[in-house]
Backbone bond lengths (Angstrom), bond angles and torsions (degrees), N, CA, C in turn:
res aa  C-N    CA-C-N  psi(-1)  N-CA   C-N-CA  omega(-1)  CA-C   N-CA-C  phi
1 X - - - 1.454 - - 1.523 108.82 -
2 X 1.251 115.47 146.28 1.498 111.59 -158.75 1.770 98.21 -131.74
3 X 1.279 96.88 121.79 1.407 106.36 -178.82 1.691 112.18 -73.20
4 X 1.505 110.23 155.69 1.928 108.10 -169.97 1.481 82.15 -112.30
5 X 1.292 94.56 144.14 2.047 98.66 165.92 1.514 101.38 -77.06
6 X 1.692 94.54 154.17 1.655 116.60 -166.03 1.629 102.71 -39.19
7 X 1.303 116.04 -58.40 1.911 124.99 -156.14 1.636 94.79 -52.10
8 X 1.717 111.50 -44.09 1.468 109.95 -162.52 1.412 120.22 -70.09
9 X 1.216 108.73 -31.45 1.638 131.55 -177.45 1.612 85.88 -81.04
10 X 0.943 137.34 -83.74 1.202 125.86 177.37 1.359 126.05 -13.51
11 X 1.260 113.09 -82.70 1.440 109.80 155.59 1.655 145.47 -56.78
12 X 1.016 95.02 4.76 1.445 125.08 156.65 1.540 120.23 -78.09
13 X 1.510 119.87 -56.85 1.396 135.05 163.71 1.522 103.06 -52.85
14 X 1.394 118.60 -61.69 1.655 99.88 -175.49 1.415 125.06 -75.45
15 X 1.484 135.89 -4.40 0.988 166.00 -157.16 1.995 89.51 -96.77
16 X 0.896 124.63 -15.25 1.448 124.84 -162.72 1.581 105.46 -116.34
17 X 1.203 107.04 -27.53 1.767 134.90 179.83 1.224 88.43 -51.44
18 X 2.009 120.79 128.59 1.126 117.07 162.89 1.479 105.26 -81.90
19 X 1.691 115.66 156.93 1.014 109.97 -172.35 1.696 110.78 153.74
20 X 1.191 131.26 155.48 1.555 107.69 -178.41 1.535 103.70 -85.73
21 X 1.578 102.14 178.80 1.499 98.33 -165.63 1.554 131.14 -30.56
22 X 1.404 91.36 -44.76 1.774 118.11 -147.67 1.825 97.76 -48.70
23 X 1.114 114.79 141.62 1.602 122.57 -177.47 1.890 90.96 -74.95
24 X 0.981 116.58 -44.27 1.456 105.06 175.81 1.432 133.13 -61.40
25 X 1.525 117.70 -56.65 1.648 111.21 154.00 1.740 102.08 -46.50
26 X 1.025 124.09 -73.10 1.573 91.25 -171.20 1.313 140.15 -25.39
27 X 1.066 99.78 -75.85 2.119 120.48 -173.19 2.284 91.56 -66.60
28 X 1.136 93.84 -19.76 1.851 93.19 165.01 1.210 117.89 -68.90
29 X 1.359 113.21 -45.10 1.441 127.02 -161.78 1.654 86.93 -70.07
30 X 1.311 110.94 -55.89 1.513 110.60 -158.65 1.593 119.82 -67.00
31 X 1.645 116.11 -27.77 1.284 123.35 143.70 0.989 137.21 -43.99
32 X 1.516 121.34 -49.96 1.269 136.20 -176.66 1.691 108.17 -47.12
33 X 1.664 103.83 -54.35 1.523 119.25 -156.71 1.644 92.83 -72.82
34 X 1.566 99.87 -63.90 2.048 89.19 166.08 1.165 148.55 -21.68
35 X 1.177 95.74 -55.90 1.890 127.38 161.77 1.606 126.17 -39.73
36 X 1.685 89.81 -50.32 1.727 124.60 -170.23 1.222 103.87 -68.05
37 X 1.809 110.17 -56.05 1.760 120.68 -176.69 1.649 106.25 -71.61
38 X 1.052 107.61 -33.80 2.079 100.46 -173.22 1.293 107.62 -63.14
39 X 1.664 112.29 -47.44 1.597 121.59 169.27 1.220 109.18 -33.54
40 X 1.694 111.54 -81.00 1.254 121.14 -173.92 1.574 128.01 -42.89
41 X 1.212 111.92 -42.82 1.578 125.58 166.29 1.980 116.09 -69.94
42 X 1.336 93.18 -19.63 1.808 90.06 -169.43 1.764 93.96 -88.04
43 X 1.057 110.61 -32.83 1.306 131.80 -154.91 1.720 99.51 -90.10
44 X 1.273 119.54 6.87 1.665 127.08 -144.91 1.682 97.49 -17.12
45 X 1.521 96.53 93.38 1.486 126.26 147.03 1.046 113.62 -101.68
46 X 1.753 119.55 -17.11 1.402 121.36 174.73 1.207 101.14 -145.79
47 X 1.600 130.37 123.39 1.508 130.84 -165.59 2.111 84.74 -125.45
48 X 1.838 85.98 113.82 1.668 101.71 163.15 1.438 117.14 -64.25
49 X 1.559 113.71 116.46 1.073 114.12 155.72 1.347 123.78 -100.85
50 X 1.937 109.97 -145.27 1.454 106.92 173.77 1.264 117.11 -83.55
51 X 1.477 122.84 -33.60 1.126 113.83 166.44 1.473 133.41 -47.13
52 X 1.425 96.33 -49.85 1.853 98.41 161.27 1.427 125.58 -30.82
53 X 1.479 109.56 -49.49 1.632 139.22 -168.01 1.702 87.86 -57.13
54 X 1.288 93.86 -68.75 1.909 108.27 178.36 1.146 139.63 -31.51
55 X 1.976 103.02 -41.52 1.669 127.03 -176.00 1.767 88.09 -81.76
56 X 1.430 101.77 -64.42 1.613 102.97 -171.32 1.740 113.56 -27.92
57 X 1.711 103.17 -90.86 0.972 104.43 152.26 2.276 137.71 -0.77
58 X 0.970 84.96 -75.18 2.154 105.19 176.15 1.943 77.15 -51.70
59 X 1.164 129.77 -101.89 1.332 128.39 -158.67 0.712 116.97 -27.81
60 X 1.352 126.08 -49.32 1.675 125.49 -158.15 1.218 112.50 -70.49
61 X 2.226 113.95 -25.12 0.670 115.71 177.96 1.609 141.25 -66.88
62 X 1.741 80.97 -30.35 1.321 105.78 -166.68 1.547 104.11 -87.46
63 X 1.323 119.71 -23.22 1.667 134.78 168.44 1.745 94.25 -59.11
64 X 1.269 127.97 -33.17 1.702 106.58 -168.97 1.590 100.25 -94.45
65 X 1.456 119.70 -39.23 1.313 113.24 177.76 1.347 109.58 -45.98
66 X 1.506 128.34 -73.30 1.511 131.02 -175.29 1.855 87.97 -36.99
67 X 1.079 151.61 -67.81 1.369 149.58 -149.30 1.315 100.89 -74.51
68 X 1.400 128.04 -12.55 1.054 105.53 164.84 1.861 119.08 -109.58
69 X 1.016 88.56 1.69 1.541 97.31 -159.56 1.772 98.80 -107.76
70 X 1.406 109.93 -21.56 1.456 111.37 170.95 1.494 107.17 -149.64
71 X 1.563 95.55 102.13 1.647 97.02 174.81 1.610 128.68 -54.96
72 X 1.244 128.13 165.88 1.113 113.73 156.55 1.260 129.36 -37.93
73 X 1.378 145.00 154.45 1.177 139.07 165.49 1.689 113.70 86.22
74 X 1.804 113.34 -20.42 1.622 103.10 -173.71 1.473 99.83 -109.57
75 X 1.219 122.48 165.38 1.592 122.70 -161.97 2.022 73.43 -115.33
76 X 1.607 97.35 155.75 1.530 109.76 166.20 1.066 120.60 -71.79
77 X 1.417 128.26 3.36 1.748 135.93 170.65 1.382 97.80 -102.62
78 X 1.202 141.26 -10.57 2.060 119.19 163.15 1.200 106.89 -100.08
């Protein structure tokens, strides 16, 4: 297994960021939403519970199945 140096993996991760090209709307977009949730949680406009734990969790799960079960590039009908 072959390790990527930091810059490439890096740019690899933002390279994946939906968003139009620009390196700034990206790493913006991704601030923005950060920014939005710390507020909301510091501010308890939104207090994490277990259910949260639960939804999080269920997605993430269901985000790796589809990744494994349909690679990039194949549609779920081939």
């Amino acid at each position: 297994m072959s390790t990527q140096p930091p810059a490439e993996k890096a740019s690899e991760i933002i390279n994946k960021l939906p968003s139009s090209p620009s390196l700034v709307t990206k790493t913006g977009t991704v601030i923005l939403g950060s920014g939005l949730v710390a507020t909301a949680i510091s501010q308890e406009l939104y207090v994490m519970n277990e259910e949260t734990v639960i939804a999080v969790g269920f997605f993430l799960l269901l985000g790796f199945i589809a990744k494994v079960c349909y690679p990039v590039g194949t549609s779920p009908s081939s």
